[in-house]
C-alpha positions in Angstrom: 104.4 117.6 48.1 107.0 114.7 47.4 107.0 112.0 50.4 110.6 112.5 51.6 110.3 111.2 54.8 110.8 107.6 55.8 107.6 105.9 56.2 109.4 103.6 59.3 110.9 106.8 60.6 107.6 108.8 60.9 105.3 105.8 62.3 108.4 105.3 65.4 108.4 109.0 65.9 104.3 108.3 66.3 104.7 105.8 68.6 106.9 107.9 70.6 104.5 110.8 70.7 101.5 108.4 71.6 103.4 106.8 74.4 105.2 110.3 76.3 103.0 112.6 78.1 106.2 115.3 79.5 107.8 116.2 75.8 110.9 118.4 75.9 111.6 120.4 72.6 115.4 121.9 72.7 117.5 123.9 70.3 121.6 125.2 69.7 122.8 127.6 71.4 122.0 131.5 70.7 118.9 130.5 69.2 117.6 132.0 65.7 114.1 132.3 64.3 114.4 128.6 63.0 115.3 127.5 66.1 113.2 128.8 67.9 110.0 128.5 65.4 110.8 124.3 64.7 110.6 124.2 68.6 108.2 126.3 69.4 105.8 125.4 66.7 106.2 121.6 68.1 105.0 123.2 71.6 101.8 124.4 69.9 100.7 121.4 68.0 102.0 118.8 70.7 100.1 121.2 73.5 96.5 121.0 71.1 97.5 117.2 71.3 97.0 117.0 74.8 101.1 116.5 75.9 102.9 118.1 78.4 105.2 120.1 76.4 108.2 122.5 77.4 110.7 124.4 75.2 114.3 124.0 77.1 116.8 126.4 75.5 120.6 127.3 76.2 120.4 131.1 76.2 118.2 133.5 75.7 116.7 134.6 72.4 116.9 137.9 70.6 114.7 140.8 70.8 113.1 139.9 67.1 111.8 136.7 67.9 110.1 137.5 71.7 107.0 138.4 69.1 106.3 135.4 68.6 102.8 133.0 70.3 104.2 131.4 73.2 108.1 133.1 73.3 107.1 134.1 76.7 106.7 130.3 78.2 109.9 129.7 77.1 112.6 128.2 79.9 116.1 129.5 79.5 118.7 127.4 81.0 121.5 130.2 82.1 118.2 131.9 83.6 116.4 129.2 85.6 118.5 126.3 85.6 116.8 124.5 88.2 113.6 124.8 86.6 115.1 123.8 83.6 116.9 120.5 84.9 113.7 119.3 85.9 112.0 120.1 83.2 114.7 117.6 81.3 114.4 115.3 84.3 111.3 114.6 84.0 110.6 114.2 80.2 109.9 111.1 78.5 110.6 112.3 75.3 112.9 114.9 73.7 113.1 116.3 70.7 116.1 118.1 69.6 115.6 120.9 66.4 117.9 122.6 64.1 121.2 121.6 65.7 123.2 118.4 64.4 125.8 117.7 67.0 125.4 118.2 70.9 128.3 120.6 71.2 125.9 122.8 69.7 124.3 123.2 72.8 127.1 124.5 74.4 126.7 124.2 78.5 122.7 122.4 78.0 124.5 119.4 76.2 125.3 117.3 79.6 121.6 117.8 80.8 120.3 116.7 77.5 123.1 114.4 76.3 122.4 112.8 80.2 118.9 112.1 80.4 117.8 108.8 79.1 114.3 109.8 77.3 114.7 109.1 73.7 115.7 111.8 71.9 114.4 112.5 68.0 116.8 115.2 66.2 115.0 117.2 63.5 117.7 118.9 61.4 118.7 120.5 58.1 122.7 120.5 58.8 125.3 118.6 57.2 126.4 115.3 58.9 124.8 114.8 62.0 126.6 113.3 65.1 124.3 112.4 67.8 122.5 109.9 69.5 118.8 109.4 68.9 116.2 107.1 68.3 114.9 108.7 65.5 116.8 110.9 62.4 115.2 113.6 60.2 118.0 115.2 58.9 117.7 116.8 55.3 121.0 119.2 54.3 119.2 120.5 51.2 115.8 121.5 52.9 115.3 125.2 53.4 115.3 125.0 57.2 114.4 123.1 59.3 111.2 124.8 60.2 110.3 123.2 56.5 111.3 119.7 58.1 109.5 120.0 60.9 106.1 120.7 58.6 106.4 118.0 56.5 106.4 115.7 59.8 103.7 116.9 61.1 101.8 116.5 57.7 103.3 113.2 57.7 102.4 112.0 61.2 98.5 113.1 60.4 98.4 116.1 62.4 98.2 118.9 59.9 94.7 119.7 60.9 95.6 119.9 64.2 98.1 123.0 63.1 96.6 126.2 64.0 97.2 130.1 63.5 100.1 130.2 66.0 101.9 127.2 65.3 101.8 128.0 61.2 103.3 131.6 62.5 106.1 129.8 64.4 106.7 127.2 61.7 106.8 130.5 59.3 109.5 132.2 61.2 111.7 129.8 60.8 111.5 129.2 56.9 111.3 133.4 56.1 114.6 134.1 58.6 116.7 130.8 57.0 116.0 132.2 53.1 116.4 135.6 54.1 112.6 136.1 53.4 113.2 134.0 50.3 115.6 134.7 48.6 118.3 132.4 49.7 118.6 128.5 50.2 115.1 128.0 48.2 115.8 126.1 44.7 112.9 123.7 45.7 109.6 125.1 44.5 107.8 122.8 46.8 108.5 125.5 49.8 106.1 127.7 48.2 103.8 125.3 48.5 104.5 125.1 52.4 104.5 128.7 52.8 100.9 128.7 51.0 99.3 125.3 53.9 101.0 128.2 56.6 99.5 131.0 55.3 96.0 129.3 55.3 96.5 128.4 58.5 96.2 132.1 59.3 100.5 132.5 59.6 100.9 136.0 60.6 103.9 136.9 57.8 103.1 140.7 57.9 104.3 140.3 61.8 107.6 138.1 61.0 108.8 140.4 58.3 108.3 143.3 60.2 110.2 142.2 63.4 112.9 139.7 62.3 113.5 141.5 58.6 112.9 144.9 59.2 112.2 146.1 62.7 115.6 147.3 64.8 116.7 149.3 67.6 117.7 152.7 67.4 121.6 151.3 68.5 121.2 148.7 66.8 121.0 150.3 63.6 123.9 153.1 64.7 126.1 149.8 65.4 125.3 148.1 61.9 126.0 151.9 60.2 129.1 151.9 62.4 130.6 148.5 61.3 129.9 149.4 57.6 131.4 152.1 57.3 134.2 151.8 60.6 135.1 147.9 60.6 134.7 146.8 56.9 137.4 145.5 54.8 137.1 144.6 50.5 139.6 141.6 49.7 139.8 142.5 46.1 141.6 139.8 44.8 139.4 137.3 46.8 136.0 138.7 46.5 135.5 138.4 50.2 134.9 141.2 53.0 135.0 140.9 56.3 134.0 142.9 59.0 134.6 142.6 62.6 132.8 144.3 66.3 135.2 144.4 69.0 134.0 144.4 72.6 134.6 148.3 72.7 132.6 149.3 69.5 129.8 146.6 71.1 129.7 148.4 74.9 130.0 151.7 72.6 126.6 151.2 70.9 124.8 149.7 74.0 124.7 146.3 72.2 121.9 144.0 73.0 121.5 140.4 72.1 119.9 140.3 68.1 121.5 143.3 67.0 124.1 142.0 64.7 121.2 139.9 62.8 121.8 140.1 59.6 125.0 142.2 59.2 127.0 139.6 57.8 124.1 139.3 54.8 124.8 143.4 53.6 128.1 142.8 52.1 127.0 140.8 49.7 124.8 143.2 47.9 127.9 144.6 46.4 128.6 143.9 42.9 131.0 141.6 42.6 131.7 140.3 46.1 131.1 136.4 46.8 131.4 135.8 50.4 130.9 138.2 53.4 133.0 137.1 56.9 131.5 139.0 60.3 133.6 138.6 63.1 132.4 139.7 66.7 134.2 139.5 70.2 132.0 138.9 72.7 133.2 138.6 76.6 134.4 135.2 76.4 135.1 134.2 72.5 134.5 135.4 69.2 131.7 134.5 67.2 132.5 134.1 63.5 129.3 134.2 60.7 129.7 133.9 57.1 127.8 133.9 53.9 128.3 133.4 50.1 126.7 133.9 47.2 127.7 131.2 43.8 127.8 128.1 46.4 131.1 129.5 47.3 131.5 126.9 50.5 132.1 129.3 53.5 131.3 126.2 55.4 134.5 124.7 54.9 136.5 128.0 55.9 134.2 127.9 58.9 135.8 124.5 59.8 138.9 124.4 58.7 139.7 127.6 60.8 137.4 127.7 63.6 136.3 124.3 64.1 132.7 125.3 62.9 130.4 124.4 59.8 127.4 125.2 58.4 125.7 124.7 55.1 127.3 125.7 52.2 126.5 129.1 51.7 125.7 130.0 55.6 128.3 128.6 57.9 129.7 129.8 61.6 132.2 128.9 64.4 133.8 130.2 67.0 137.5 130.9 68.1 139.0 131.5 71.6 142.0 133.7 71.6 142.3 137.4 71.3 140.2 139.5 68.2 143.4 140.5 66.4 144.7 136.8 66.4 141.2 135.6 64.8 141.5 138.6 62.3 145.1 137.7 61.4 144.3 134.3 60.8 141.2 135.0 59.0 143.0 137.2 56.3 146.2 134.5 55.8 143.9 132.2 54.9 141.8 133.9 52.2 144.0 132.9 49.3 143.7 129.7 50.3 140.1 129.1 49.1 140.6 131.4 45.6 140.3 128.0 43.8 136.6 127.6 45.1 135.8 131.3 43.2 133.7 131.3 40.3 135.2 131.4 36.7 132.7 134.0 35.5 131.9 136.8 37.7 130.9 140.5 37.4 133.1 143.5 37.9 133.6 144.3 41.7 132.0 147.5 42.3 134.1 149.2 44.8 136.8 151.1 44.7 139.6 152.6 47.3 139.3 156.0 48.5 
């Protein structure tokens, strides 16, 4: 594999390691499978290593990634906040994964933003804003997951990595290219995925419970929003589909089982960027995806204060679900310009 990472970078992120013996690894908030798998795969190797190691998290993680080696010694700070604040408290080093500013950590940012153990930030997002000591960040990587590999292989520990650290690490690069498909021009990644898979990487496991396995509500709800709370945009290419707190409380929704709706849209003909919109009890989450490099990332922030990567982007808005809706739809026309020239024939049609 190329050498991407900065030789300086890598040997004060050693010293670090060598010097700390209480290492916190934290992620954003509603954590996904690269998230969780950049920070939990860290807890593996940095456990083997001989370090006191603790995975601090905002919220709690979905149903699809509680599979995973070690899920279970995870601390989740609306859960055990005590625990957690020591935890923090105590740490001489922490390292910060997949998230590139600390508002991403929603209420955990003033316990981690406050302590004063250095702080490395391992990312993949665009323009990073945060304090550290040391800065992996790498917009065009796959995920971050990826990253996090190829600084362990660059620190020397790559024998160290064993079966359930590779499967961690793993997660995180299947769920960010949508088991790749997405996000992976770069053939070196299939050079990662093969070092994981000798490790022993359980990807059988992964694809069956972050691709494929669901609830039995879980799947009514998706079925339900396809064919209930789906809108085509024509003239835009864009759909955009929307949960209210009603339809949520409806299908018993739990935590995890809206992964992935935003990404079905797209496999019709024609359409280049899919908008999911879902109230939850105190804002409304807003996802989207594209297809052509169409940048939903910049509709993400220019409306909702959010961001992304190009082609998978978020944010989050506070009034009511009709205002977000509302403004959602004005706006559509404004990005027409960033549609391709070329592009197939919609296939869809108005019954």
């Amino acid at each position: 594999m190329r050498k991407i990472l900065d030789p300086e970078k890598v040997k004060h992120l050693k010293g670090l390691l060598k010097r700390s013996t209480r290492i916190v690894l934290t992620c954003h908030v509603h954590p996904d499978g690269d998230a969780i798998g950049s920070t939990l795969g860290l807890w593996h190797l940095f456990r083997k290593l001989g370090k006191e190691a603790a995975v601090v998290v905002p919220d709690l993680l979905p149903k699809s990634l509680r599979f995973l080696p070690g899920a279970g010694e995870i601390a989740v700070y609306t859960r055990h906040d005590p625990y957690c604040t020591r935890l923090v408290d105590e740490a001489d080093l922490i390292i910060c994964c997949d998230f590139n500013t600390a508002s991403r950590q929603d209420h955990l940012a003033p316990l981690i933003q406050g302590s004063t153990a250095p702080k490395v930030l391992i990312d993949h997002h665009e323009n990073p804003d945060m304090e550290c000591e040391v800065l992996f960040s790498f917009p065009k990587i796959s995920s971050t997951c990826e990253l996090v590999f190829r600084v362990i292989a660059a620190l020397g520990y790559y024998e160290e990595v064993d079966k359930e650290c590779a499967t961690c690490i793993l997660c995180g690069l299947i769920t960010d290219t949508q088991n790749f498909t997405v996000n992976c021009p770069d053939p070196e990644i299939y050079e990662v995925l093969m070092k994981l898979l000798e490790k022993g990487a359980d990807k059988t496991r992964i694809i069956d419970e972050c691709v494929k396995a669901c609830s039995y509500d879980g799947l009514r709800l998706k079925s339900f929003a396809l064919s209930e709370r789906m809108t085509v945009y024509p003239s835009h290419r864009a759909i955009i589909t929307y949960l209210s707190k009603e339809d949520l409380s409806r299908f018993h929704y739990e935590k995890g089982d809206t992964e992935g709706l935003v990404n079905m849209p797209l496999n019709i003909r024609g359409i280049v960027y899919s908008i999911f919109v879902r109230e939850d009890a105190d804002q409304i989450k807003i996802s989207a995806r594209s297809r052509y490099d169409f940048p939903v990332s910049k509709i993400c922030e220019d409306l909702f204060g959010g961001g992304g990567h190009i082609q998978a982007a978020g944010g989050e808005f506070k009034g009511s679900l009709e205002e977000c809706l509302s403004i959602l739809k004005d706006s559509l026309g404004r990005y027409d310009s960033f549609l391709p020239s070329r592009i197939e024939r919609i296939d869809w049609r108005n019954d």
